[in-house]
C-alpha positions in Angstrom: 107.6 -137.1 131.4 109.5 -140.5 131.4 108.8 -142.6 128.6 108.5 -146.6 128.8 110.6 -148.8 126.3 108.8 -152.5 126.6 110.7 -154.7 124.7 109.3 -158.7 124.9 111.0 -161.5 123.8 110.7 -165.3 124.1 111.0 -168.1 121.8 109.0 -168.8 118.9 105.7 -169.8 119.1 105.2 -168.6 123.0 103.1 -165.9 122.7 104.9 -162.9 121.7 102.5 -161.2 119.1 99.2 -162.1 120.9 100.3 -160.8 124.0 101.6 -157.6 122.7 98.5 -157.4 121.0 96.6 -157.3 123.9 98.6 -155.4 126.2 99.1 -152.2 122.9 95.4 -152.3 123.2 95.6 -151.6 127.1 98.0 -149.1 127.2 97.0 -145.2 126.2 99.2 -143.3 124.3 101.2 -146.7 123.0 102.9 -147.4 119.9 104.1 -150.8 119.0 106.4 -152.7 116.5 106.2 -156.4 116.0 109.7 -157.0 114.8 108.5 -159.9 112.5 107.1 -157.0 110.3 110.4 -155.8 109.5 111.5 -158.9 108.0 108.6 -159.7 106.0 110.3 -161.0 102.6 109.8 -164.2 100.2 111.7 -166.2 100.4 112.8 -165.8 104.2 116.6 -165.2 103.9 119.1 -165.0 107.2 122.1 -163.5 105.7 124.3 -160.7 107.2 123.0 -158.4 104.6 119.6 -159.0 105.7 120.2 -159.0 109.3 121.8 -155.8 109.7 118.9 -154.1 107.4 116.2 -155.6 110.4 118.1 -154.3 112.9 118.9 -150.8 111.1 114.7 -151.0 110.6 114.3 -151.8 114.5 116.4 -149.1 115.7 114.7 -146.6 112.9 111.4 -147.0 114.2 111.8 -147.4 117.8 113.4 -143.9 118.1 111.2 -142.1 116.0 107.9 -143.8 118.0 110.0 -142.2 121.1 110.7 -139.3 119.7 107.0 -138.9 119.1 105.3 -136.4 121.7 102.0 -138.4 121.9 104.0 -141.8 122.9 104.2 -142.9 126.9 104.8 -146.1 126.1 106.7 -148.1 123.3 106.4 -151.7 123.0 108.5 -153.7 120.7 108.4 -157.5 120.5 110.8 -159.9 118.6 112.2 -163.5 119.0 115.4 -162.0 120.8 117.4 -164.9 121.7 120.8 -163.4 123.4 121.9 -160.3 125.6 124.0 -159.0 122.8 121.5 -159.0 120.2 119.3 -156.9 122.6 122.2 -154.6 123.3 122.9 -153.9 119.8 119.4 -152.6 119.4 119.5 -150.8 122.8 122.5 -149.2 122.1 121.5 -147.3 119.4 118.5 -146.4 120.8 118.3 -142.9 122.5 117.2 -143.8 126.1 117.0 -140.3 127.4 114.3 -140.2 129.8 113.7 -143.7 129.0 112.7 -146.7 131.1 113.7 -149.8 129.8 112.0 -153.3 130.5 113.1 -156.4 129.3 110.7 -159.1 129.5 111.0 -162.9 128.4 107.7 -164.6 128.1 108.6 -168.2 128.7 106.1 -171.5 128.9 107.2 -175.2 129.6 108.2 -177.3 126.3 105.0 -179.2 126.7 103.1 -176.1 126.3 105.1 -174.6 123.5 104.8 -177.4 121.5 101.1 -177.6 121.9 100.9 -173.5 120.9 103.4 -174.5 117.6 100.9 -177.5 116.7 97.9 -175.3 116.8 99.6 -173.1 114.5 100.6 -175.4 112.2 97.3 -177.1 112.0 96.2 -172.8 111.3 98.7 -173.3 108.0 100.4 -169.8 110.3 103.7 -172.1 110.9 105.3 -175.8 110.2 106.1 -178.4 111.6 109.9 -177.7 111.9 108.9 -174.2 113.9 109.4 -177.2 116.7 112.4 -177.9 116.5 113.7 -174.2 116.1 111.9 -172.8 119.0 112.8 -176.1 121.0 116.8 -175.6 119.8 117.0 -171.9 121.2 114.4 -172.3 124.4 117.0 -172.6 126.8 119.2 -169.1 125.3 116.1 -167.9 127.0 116.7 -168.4 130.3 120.2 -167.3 130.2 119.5 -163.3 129.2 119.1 -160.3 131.3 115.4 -160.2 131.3 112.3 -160.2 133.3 111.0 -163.9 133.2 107.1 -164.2 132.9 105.8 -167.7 132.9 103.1 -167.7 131.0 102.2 -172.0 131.1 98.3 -172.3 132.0 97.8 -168.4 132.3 95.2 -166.1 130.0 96.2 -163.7 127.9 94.6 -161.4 130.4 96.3 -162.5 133.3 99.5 -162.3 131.3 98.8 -158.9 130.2 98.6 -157.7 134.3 101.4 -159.1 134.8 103.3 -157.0 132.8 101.4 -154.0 133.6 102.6 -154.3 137.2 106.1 -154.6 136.4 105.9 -151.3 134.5 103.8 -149.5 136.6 105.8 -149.8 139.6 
């Protein structure tokens, strides 16, 4: 049996965790990894050290959730904003009997901005999660991914959306 890699991306703030959320829940025999969880440390430090630990994480747990018997379906989400960050992950990854799907959930600015505000005013992120997500949103468009608008859509609807890419 073929297995199915999902990996979701998109800037931060669009959607990735609730979506991934929802679709987990919708898919049988799925394991998933929010790649934020990997990084959970205070204070927040980017530094090479720190990086390379993540991505050592990332690849750890992927391949053991698809080494698994009782997974079909992996789904791994994460703030991904280039082509050779995903292929440094995917690389290492063993992809033997694997399908691969690279989706990019993507909104307008006017709606990302309203998600980030919502969250602030939730004390979840602050105000300069704006500028960030605003400063890499067009990386976005630029990778080798599946693009999923997701401006005025439901979860639900987003969530079918990706189920009929990877069920095709």
């Amino acid at each position: 049996m073929r297995k199915k890699l999902i990996i979701i991306n998109g800037v931060m703030g669009v959607g990735k965790t609730t979506i991934s959320k929802c679709l987990y829940k919708n898919l049988e025999n799925c394991f998933w990894l929010d790649g934020d969880n990997v990084w959970m440390m205070n204070p927040f430090v980017v530094d090479e050290e720190n990086k390379k630990m993540v991505l050592s994480n990332i690849i750890y747990i992927i391949n053991n959730f698809l080494d698994n018997s009782n997974s079909k379906y992996v789904l791994f989400n994460w703030v991904i904003h280039t082509d050779e960050i995903m292929n440094k992950i995917l690389n290492k990854i063993n992809l033997i009997d694997v399908d691969v799907y690279k989706i990019t959930l993507m909104c307008n600015k006017e709606e990302l901005i309203k998600r980030i505000n919502k969250d602030v005013e939730l004390g979840i992120r602050d105000e300069d999660n704006i500028r960030r997500s605003l400063d890499k949103y067009d990386m976005y468009n630029e990778m080798n991914t599946i693009k999923i608008d997701t401006s005025n859509k439901s979860i639900d609807d987003i969530v079918k959306d990706i189920k009929v890419i990877i069920e095709k």
